[in-house]
mmCIF file of the C-alpha atoms, coordinates in Angstrom:
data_MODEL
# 
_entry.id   MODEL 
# 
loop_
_atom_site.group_PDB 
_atom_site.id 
_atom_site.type_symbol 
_atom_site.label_atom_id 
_atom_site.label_alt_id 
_atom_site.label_comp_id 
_atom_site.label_asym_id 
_atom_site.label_entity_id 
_atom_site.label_seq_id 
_atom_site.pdbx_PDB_ins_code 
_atom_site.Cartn_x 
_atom_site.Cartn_y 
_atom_site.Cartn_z 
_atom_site.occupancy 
_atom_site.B_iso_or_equiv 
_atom_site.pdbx_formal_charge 
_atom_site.auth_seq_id 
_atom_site.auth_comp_id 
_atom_site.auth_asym_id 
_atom_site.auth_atom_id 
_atom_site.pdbx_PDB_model_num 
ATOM 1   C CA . UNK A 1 1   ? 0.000  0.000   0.000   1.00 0.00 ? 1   UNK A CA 1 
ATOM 2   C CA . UNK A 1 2   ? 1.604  3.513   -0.907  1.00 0.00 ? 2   UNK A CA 1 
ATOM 3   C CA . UNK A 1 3   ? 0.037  5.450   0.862   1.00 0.00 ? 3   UNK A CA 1 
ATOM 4   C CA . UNK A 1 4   ? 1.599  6.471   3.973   1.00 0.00 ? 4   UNK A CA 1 
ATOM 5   C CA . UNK A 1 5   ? -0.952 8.736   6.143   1.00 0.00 ? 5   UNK A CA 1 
ATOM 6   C CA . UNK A 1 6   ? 1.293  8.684   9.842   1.00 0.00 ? 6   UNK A CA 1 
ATOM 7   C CA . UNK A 1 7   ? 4.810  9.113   8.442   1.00 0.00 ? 7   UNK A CA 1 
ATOM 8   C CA . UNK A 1 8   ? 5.955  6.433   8.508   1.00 0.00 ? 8   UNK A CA 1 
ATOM 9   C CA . UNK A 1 9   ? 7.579  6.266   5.610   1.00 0.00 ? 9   UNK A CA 1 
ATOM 10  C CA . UNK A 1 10  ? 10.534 8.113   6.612   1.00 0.00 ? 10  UNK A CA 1 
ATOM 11  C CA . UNK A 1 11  ? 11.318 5.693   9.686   1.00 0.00 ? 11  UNK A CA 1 
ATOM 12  C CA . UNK A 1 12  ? 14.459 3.925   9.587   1.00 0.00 ? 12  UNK A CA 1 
ATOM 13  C CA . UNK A 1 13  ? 12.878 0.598   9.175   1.00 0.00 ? 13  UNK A CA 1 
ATOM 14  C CA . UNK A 1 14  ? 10.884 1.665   6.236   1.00 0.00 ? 14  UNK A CA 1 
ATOM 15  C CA . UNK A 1 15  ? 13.831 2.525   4.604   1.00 0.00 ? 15  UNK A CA 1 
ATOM 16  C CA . UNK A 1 16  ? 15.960 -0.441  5.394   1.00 0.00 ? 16  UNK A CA 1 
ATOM 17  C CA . UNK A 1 17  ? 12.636 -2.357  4.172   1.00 0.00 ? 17  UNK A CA 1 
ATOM 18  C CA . UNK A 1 18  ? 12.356 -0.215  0.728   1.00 0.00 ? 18  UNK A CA 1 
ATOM 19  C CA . UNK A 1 19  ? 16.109 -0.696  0.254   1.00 0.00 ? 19  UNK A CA 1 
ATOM 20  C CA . UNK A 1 20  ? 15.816 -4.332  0.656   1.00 0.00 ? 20  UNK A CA 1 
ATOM 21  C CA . UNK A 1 21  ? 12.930 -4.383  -1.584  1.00 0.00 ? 21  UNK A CA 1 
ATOM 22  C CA . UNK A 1 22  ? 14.717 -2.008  -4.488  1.00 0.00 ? 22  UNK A CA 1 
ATOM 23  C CA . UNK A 1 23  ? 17.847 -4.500  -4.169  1.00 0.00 ? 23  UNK A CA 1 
ATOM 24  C CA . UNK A 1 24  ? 15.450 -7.687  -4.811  1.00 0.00 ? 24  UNK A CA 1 
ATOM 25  C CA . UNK A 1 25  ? 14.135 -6.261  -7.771  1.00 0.00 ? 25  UNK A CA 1 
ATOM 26  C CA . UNK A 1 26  ? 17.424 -5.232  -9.023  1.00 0.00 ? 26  UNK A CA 1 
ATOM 27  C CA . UNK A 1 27  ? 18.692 -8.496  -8.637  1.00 0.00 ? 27  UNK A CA 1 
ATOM 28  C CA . UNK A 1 28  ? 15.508 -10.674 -10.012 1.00 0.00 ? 28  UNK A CA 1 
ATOM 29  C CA . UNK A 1 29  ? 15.764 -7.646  -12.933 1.00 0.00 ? 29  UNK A CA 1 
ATOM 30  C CA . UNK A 1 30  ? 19.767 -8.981  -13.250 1.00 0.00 ? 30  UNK A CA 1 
ATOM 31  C CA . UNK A 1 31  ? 18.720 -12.267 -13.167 1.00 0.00 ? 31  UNK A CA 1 
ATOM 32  C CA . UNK A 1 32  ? 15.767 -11.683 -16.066 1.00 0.00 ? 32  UNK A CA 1 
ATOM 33  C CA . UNK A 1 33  ? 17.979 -9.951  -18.261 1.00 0.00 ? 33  UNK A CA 1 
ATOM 34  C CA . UNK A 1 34  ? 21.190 -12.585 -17.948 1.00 0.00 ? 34  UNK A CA 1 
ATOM 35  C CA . UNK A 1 35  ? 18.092 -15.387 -18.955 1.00 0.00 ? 35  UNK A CA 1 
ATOM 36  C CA . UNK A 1 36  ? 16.973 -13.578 -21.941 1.00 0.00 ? 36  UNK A CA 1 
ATOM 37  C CA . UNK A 1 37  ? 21.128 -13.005 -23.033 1.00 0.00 ? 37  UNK A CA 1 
ATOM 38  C CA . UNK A 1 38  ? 21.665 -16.680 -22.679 1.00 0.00 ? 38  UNK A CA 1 
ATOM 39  C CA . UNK A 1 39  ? 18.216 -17.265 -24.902 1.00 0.00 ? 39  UNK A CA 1 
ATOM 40  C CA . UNK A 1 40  ? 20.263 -14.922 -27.349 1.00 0.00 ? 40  UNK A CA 1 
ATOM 41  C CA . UNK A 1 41  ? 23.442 -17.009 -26.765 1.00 0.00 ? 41  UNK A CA 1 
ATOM 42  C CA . UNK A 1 42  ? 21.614 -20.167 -27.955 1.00 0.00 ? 42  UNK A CA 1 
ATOM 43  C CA . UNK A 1 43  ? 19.292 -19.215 -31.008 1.00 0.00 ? 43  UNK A CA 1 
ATOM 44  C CA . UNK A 1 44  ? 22.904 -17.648 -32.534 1.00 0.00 ? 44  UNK A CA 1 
ATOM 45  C CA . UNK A 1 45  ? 24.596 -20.984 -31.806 1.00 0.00 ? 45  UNK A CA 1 
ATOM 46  C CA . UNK A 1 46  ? 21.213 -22.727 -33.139 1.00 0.00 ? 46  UNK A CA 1 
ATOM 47  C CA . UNK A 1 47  ? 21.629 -20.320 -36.227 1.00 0.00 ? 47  UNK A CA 1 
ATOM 48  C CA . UNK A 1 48  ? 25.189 -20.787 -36.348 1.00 0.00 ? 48  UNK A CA 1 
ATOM 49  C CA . UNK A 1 49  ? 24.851 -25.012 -36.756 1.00 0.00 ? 49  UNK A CA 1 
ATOM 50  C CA . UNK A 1 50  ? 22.074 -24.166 -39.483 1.00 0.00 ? 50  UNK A CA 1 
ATOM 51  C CA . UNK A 1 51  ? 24.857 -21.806 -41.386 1.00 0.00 ? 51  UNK A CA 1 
ATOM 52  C CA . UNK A 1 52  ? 26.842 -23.958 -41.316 1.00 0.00 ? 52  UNK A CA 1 
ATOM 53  C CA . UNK A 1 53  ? 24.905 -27.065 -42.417 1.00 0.00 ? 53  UNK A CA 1 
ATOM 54  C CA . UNK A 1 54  ? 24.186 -25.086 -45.372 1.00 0.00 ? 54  UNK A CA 1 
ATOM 55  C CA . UNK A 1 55  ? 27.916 -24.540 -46.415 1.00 0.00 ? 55  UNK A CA 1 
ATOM 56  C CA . UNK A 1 56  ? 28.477 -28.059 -46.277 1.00 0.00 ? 56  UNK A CA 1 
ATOM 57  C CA . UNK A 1 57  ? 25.518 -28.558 -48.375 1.00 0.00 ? 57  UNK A CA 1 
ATOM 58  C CA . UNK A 1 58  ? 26.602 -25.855 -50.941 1.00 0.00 ? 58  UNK A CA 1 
ATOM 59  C CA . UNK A 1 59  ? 30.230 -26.765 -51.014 1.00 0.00 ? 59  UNK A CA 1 
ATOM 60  C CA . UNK A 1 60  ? 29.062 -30.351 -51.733 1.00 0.00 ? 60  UNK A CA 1 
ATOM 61  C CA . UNK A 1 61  ? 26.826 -29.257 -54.756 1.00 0.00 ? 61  UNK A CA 1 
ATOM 62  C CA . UNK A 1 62  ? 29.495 -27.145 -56.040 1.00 0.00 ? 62  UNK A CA 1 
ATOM 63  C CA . UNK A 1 63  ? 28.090 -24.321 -55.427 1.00 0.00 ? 63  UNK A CA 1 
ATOM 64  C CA . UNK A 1 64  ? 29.431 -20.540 -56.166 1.00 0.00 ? 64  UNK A CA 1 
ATOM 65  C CA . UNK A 1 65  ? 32.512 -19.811 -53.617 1.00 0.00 ? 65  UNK A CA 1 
ATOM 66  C CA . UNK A 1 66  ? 30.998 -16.108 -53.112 1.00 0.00 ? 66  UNK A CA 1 
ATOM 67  C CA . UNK A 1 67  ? 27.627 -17.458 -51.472 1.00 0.00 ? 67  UNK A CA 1 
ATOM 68  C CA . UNK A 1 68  ? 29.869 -19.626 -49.117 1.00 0.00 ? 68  UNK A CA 1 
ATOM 69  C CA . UNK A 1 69  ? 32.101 -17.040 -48.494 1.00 0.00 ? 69  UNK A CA 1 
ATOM 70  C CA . UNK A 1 70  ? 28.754 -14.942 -47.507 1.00 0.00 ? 70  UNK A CA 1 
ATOM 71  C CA . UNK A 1 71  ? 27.817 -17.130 -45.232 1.00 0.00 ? 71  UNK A CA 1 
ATOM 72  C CA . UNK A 1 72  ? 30.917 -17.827 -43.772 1.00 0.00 ? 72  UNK A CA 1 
ATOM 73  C CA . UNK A 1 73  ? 31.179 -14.103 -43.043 1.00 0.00 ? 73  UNK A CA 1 
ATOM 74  C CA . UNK A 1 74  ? 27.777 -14.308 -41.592 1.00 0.00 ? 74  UNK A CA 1 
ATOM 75  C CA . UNK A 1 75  ? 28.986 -16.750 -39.172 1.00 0.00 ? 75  UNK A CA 1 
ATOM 76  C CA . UNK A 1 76  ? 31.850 -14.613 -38.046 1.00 0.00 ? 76  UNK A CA 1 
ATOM 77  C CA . UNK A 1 77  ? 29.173 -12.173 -37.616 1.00 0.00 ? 77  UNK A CA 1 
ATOM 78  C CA . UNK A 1 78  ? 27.388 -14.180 -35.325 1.00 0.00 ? 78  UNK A CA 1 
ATOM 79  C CA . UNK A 1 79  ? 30.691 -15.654 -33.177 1.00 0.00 ? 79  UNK A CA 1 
ATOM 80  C CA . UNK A 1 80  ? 31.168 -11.631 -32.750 1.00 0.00 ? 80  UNK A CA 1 
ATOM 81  C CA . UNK A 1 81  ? 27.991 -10.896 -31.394 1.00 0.00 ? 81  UNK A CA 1 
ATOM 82  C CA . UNK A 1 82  ? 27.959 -13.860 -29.025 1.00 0.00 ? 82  UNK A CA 1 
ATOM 83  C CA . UNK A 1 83  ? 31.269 -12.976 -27.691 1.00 0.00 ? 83  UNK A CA 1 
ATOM 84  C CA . UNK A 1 84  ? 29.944 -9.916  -27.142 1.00 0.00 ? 84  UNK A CA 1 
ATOM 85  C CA . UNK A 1 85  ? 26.574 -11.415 -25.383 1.00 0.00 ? 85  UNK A CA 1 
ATOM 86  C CA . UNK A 1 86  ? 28.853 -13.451 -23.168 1.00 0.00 ? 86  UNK A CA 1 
ATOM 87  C CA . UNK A 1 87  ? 30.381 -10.109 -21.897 1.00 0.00 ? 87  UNK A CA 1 
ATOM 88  C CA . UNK A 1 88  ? 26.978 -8.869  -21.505 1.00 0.00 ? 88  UNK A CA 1 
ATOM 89  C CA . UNK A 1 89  ? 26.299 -11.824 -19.313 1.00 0.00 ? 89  UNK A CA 1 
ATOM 90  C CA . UNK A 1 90  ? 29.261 -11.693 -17.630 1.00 0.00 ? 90  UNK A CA 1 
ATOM 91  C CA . UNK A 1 91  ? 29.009 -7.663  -16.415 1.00 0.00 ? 91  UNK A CA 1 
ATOM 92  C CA . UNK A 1 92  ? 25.158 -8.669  -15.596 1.00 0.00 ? 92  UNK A CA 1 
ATOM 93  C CA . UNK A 1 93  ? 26.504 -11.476 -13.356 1.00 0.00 ? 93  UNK A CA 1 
ATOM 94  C CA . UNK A 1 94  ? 29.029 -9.321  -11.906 1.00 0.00 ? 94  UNK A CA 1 
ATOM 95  C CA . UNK A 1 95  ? 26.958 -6.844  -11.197 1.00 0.00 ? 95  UNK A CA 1 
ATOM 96  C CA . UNK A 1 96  ? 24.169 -8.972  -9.482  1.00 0.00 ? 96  UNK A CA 1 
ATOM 97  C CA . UNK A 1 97  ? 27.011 -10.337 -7.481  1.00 0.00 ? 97  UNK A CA 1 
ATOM 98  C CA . UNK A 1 98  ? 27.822 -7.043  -6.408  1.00 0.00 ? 98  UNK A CA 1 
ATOM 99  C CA . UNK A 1 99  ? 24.214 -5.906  -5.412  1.00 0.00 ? 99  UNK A CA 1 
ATOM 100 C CA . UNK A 1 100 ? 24.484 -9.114  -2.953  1.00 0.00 ? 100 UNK A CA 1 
ATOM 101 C CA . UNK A 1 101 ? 27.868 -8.403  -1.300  1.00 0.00 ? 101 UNK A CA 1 
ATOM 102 C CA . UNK A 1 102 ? 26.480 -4.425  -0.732  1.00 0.00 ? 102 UNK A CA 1 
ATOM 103 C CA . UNK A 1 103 ? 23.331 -6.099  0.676   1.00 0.00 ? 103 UNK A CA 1 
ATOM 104 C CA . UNK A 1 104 ? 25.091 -8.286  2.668   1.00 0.00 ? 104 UNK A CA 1 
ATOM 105 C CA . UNK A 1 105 ? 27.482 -5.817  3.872   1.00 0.00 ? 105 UNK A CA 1 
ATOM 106 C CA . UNK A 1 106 ? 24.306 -3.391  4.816   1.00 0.00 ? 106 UNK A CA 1 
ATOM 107 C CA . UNK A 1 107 ? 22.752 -6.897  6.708   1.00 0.00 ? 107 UNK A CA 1 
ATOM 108 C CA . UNK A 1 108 ? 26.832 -6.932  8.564   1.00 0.00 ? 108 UNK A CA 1 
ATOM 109 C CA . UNK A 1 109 ? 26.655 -3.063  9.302   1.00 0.00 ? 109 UNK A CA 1 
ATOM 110 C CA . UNK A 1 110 ? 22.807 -2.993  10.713  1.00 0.00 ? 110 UNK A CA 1 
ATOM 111 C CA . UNK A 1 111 ? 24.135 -6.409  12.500  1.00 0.00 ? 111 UNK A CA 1 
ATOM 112 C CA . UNK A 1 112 ? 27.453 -4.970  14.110  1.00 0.00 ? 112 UNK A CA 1 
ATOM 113 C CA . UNK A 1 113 ? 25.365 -1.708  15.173  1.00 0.00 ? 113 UNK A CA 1 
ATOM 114 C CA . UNK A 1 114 ? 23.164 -3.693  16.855  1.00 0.00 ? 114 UNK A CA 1 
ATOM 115 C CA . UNK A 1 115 ? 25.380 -5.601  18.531  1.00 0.00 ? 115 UNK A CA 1 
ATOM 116 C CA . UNK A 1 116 ? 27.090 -2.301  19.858  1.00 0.00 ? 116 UNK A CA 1 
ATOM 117 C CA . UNK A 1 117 ? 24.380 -1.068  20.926  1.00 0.00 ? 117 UNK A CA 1 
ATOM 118 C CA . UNK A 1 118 ? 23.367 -3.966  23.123  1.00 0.00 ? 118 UNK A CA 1 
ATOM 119 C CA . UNK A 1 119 ? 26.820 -4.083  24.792  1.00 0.00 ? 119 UNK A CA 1 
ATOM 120 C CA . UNK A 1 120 ? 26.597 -0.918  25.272  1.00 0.00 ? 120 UNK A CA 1 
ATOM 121 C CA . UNK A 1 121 ? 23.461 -1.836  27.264  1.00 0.00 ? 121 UNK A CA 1 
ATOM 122 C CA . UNK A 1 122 ? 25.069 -4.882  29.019  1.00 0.00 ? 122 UNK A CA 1 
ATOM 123 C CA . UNK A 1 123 ? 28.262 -2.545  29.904  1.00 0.00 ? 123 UNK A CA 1 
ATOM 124 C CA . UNK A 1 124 ? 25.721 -0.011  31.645  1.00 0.00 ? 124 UNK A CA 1 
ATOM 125 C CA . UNK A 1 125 ? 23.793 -3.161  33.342  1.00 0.00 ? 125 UNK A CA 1 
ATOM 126 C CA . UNK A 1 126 ? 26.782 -4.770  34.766  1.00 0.00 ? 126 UNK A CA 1 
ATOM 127 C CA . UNK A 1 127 ? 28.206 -3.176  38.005  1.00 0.00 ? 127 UNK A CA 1 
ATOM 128 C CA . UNK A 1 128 ? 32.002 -3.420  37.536  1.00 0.00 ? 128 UNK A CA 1 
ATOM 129 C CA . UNK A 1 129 ? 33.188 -4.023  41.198  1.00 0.00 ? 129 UNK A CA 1 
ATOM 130 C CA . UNK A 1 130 ? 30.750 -7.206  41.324  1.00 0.00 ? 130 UNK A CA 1 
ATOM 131 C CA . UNK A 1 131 ? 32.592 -8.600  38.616  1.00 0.00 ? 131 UNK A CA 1 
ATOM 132 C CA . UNK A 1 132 ? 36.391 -7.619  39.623  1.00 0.00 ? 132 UNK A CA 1 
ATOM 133 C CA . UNK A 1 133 ? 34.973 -9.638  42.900  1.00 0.00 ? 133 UNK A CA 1 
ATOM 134 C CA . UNK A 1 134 ? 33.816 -12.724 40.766  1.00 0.00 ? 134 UNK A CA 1 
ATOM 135 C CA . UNK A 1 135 ? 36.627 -12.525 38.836  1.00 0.00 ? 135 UNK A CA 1 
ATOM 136 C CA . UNK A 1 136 ? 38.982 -12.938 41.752  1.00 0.00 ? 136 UNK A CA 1 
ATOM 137 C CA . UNK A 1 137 ? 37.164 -15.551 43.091  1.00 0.00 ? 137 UNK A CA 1 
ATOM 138 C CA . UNK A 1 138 ? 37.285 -17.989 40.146  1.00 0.00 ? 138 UNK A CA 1 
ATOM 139 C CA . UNK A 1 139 ? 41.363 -16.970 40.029  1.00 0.00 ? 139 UNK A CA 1 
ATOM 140 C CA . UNK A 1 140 ? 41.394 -18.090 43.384  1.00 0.00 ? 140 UNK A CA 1 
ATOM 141 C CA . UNK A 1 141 ? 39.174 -21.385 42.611  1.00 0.00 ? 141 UNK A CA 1 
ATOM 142 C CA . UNK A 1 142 ? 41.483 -21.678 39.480  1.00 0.00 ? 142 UNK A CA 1 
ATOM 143 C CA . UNK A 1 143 ? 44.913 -21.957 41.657  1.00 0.00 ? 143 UNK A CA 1 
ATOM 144 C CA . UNK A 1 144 ? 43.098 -24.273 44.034  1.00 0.00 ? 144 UNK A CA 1 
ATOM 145 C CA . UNK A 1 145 ? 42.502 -26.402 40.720  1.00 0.00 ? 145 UNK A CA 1 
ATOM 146 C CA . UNK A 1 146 ? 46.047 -25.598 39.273  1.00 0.00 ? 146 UNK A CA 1 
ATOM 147 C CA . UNK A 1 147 ? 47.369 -26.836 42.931  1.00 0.00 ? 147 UNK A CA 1 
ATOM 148 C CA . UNK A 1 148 ? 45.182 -30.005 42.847  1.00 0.00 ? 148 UNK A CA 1 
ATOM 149 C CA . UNK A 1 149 ? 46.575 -31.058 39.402  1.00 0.00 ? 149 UNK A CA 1 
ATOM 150 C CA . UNK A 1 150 ? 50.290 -30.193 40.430  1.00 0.00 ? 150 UNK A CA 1 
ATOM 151 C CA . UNK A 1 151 ? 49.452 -33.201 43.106  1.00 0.00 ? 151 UNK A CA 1 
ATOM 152 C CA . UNK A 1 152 ? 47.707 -35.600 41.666  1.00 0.00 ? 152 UNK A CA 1 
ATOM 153 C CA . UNK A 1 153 ? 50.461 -35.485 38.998  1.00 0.00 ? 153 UNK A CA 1 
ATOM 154 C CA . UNK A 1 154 ? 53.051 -35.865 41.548  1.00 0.00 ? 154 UNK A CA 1 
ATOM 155 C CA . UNK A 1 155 ? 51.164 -38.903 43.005  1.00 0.00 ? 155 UNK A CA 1 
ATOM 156 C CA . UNK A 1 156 ? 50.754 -40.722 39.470  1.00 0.00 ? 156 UNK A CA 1 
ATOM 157 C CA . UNK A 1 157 ? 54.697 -40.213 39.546  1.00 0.00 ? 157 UNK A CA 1 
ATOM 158 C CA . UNK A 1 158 ? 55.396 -41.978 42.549  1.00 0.00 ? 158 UNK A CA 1 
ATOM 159 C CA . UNK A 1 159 ? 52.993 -44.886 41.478  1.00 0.00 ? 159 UNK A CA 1 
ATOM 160 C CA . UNK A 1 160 ? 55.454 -45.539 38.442  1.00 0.00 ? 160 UNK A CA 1 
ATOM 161 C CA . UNK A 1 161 ? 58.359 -45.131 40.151  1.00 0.00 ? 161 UNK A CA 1 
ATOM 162 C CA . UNK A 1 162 ? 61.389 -43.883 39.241  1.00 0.00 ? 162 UNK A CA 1 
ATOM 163 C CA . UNK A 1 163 ? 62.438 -46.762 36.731  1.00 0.00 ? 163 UNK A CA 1 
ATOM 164 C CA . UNK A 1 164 ? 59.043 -45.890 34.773  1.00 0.00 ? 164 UNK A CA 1 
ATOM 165 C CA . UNK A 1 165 ? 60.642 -43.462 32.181  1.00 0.00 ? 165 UNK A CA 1 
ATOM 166 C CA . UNK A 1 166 ? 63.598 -46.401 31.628  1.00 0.00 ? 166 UNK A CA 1 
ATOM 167 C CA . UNK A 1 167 ? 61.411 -48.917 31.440  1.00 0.00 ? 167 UNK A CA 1 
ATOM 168 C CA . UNK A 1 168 ? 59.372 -46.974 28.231  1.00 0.00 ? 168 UNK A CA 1 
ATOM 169 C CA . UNK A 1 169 ? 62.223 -45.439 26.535  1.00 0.00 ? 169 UNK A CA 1 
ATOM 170 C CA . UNK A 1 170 ? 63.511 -49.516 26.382  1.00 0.00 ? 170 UNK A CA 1 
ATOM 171 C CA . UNK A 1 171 ? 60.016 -50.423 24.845  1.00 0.00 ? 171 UNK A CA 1 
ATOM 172 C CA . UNK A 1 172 ? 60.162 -47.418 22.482  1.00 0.00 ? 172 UNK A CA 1 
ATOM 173 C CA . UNK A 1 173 ? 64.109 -48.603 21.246  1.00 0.00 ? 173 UNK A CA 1 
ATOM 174 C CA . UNK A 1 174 ? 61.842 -52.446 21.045  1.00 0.00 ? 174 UNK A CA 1 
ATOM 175 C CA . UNK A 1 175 ? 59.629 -50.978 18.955  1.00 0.00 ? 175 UNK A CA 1 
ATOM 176 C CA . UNK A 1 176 ? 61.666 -48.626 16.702  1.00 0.00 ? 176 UNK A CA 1 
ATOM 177 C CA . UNK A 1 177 ? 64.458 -51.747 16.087  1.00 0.00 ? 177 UNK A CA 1 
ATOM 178 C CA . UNK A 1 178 ? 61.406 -54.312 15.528  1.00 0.00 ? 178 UNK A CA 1 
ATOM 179 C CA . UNK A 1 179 ? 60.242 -51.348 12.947  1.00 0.00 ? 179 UNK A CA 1 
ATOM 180 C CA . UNK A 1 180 ? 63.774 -51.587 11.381  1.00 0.00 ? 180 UNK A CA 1 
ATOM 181 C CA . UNK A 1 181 ? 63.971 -55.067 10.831  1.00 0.00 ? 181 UNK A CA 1 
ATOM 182 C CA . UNK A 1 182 ? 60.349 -55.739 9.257   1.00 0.00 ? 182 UNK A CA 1 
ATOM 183 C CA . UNK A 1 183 ? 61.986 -52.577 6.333   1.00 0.00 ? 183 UNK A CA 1 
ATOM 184 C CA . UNK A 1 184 ? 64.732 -54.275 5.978   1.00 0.00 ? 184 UNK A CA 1 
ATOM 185 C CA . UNK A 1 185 ? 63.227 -57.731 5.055   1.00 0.00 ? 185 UNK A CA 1 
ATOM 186 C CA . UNK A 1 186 ? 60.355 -55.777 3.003   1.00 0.00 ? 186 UNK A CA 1 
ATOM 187 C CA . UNK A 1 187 ? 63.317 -53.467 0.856   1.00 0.00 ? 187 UNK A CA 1 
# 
């Protein structure tokens, strides 16, 4: 409905909303327009086969070398033109892919604004001592952890025993020299 009796036409959301709605046309115009070249593309290349068909034909019969000639330059003609629809297609293309990245940069800007704006509100609804307290607290809580760890590491430790780290670094040498002899054998 265009008519707008309250003003509220000029709101910020109305314009975000009309902006969306331009770019959406814009792009289903791009996308119209890139259909209808590639329709172009085809009946040339339809006309093209057809051309030359009818050289074949003619050269077969023996026919006058200026007529083939004439329709040979008509198929230049037409390789020309689709070259040049095929750089129609491609600016349309580009340029539809550009409409989406500006979109989708407005969608990022509206996106990061709002997201400003609400930690703006969460910096103005948390009270900053309260959380320098709970942040102490779970350093605290994490050295008590840290501590904990140190311990129970220490206590694995002394369940292997000191000969432990031999006692692997012999199975690892097993290992690597079983390993060795199995490439040998194979090379």
């Amino acid at each position: 409905f265009g008519i707008n009796l309250f003003g509220a036409g000029a709101s910020e959301e109305a314009q975000k909303e009309n902006a969306r709605d331009a770019v959406r046309e814009w792009q289903r115009r791009l996308r119209a327009e890139v259909r209808q070249v590639e329709r172009n593309i085809r009946t040339i290349e339809r006309e093209e086969d057809k051309i030359k068909k009818e050289i074949k034909a003619k050269a077969a019969q023996g026919a006058d070398p200026k007529s083939i000639q004439m329709l040979a330059k008509s198929i230049v003609r037409s390789g020309k033109a689709k070259n040049r629809l095929y750089l129609a297609r491609a600016n349309m293309t580009a340029a539809a892919t550009e409409l989406q990245t500006q979109a989708a940069t407005m969608r990022l800007s509206d996106a990061m604004r709002s997201s400003a704006e609400i930690m703006a509100q969460m910096n103005a609804v948390t009270n900053i001592p309260e959380t320098h307290e709970a942040m102490a607290s779970m350093r605290k809580e994490m050295m008590k952890a840290g501590l904990i760890e140190e311990m129970i590491d220490e206590g694995m430790e002394d369940l292997d025993g000191p000969d432990m780290e031999e006692e692997v670094e012999e199975e690892v040498d097993k290992v690597l020299e079983g390993l060795a002899v199995v490439l040998l054998h194979v090379g």
